[in-house]
C-alpha positions, 0 to 999 in steps of 0.5 A, spaced: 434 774 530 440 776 532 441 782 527 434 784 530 438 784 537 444 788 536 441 793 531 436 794 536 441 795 542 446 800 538 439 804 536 437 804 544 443 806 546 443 811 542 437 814 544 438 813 551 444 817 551 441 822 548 435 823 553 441 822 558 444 828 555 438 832 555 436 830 562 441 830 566 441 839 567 434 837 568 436 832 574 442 836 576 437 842 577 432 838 581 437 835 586 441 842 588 435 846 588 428 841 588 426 845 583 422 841 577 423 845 571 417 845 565 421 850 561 427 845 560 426 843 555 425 849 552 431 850 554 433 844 549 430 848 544 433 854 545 439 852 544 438 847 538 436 854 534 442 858 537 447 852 535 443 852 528 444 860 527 451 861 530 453 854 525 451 859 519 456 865 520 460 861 525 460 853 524 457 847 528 463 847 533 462 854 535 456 854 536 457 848 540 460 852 545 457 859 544 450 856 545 450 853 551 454 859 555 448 864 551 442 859 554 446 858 560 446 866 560 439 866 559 437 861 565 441 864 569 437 870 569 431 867 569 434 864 576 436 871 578 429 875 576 424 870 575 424 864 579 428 867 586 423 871 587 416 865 586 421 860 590 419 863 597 411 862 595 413 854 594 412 848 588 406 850 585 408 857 584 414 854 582 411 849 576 406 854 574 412 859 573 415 854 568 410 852 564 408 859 562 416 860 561 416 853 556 409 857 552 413 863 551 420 860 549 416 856 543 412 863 541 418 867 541 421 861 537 416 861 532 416 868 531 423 868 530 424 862 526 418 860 523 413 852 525 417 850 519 423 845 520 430 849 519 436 846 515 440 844 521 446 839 518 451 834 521 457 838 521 462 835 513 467 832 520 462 827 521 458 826 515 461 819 514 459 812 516 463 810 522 461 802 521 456 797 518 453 792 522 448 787 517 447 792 511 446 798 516 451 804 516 451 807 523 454 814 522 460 817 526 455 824 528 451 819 532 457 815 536 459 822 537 453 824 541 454 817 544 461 819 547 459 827 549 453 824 554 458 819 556 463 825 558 458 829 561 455 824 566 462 822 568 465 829 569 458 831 573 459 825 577 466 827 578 464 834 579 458 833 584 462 828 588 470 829 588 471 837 588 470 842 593 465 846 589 459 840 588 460 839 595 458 846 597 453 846 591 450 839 594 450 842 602 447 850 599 440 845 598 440 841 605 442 846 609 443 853 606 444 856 612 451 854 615 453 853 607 451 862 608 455 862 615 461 859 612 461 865 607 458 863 601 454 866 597 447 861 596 443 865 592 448 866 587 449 858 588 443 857 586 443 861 580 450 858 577 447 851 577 440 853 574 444 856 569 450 850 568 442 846 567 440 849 562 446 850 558 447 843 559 440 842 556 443 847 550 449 843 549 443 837 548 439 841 543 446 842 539 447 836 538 441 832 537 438 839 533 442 836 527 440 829 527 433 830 529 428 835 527 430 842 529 423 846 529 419 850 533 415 844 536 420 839 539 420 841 545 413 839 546 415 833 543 421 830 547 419 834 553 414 829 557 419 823 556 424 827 559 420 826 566 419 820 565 427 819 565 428 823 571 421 820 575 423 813 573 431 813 574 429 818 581 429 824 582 435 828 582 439 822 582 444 823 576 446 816 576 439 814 576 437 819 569 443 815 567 440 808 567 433 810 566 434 813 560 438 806 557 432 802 560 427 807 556 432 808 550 433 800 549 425 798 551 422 803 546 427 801 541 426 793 542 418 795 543 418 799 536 421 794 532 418 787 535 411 787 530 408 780 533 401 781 536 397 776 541 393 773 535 400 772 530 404 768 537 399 763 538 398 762 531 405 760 530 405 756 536 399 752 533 392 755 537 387 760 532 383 762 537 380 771 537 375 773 540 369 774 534 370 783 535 369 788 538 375 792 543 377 785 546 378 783 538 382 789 537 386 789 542 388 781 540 391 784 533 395 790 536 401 789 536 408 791 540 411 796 535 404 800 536 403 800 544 411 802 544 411 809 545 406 808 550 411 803 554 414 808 557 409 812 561 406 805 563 414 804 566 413 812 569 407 808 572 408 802 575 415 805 578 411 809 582 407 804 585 413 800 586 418 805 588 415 813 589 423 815 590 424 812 583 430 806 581 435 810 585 432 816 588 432 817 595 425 823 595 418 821 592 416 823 586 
């Protein structure tokens, strides 16, 4: 059991840290422009094949660097051309925007890089395991993606709350017209933090592209957990994608590795009773590993019916 446990929070932790790396553009681009990004996952795509491309002339740290900057790049001018000019006519032609950007993004990628998986690997450095807990080696590159999310949520934190420049980022969104009075420029605000947000989310895909599967698809595979992440700890809070990506990451780990149903827990306390089939008698047997990548969106729910703003969010969903 306490094997079980510990094991069982080292992967968590690991995974929640790696969708904070992912969420935390998407939360930052939402709590300074009030835009829900569909494409930003595909951002994290983008930036997991970049990071694999440069990584075979270059090698993995320069494409850790370069990277993001080409992906922040990108979302920049997506900002710029695309995105300004739908923002005036609402949310919805803002959503629809970004939905079609994400099918494009995964088109262009196939017809680049192919549907099959590309052979991105962990860099030689951190090819090693750094620990053994029971039998089981934790490799170094999985707690260097722990500490790159834990120096990222502290340095947007310090950024957006201790410094001149996340002041301003911060009143562009709640009152752009004084911010523009005092002679700064919003628009070009706004597009400096859309494209800090998808470099954020490239700096994610070229670091989970290694230790995941880098293929065509992962967008639409990561994508809708990410809103889950940023409903659920709040929308546009950091501190609250922080949280709520440990809590998912934890909760999905602990979900996947319990294998106990109904019917075994009453079995082991002694009662052997089922129901004699259909649905009910299904149900009886399934057990907590199989419902475990549906918990998630059933903690996207009942947040919602509890607290619309999310865990530490201060604007409903």
């Amino acid at each position: 059991m306490l094997e079980l446990v510990i094991i069982s929070t080292l992967n968590g932790v690991l995974y929640g840290m790696l969708l904070f790396l992912m969420a935390s553009g998407l939360t930052l681009i939402f709590s300074m422009m009030g835009v829900l990004n569909f494409a930003h996952a595909s951002f994290y795509m983008l930036g997991a094949f970049f990071g694999y491309q440069i990584s075979r002339f270059a090698g993995f740290w320069v494409g850790l660097v370069v990277a993001p900057v080409v992906v922040g790049g990108i979302g920049a001018l997506v900002e710029r051309y695309g995105l300004r000019n739908v923002h005036r006519h609402g949310h919805v032609p803002e959503l629809l925007f970004t939905f079609g950007l994400a099918y494009v993004i995964e088109e262009v990628v196939q017809m680049v890089w192919g549907k099959l998986p590309v052979d991105y690997r962990v860099p030689a450095i951190l090819d090693f395991p750094a620990f053994t807990v029971f039998g089981t080696n934790y490799p170094a590159y999985k707690l260097f993606m722990l500490v790159i999310s834990v120096v990222i949520f502290i340095a947007l934190l310090a950024v957006l709350t201790r410094t001149r420049v996340g002041l301003i980022i911060q009143a562009a969104l709640t009152h752009p017209n004084m911010v523009a009075m005092l002679g700064h420029d919003v628009p070009k605000v706004f597009m400096l933090v859309f494209g800090v947000g998808t470099g954020l989310a490239a700096v994610a895909g070229v670091i989970a592209g290694p230790a995941l599967v880098t293929q065509a698809n992962m967008a639409g595979l990561l994508g809708p957990i990410l809103f889950v992440v940023v409903v659920v700890g709040g929308l546009g809070s950091l501190t609250g994608a922080f949280a709520a990506s440990l809590l998912i990451g934890l909760v999905q780990t602990f979900a996947i590795s319990l294998d106990v149903s109904v019917a075994s827990v009453l079995q082991a306390v002694g009662i052997d009773a089922a129901p004699s089939g259909g649905v009910l008698g299904d149900l009886w047997n399934v057990t907590i590993a199989q419902v475990g990548p549906i918990i998630p969106y059933l903690l996207l729910v009942l947040v919602l019916i509890a607290r619309p703003t999310g865990l530490l969010g201060n604007r409903e969903a």
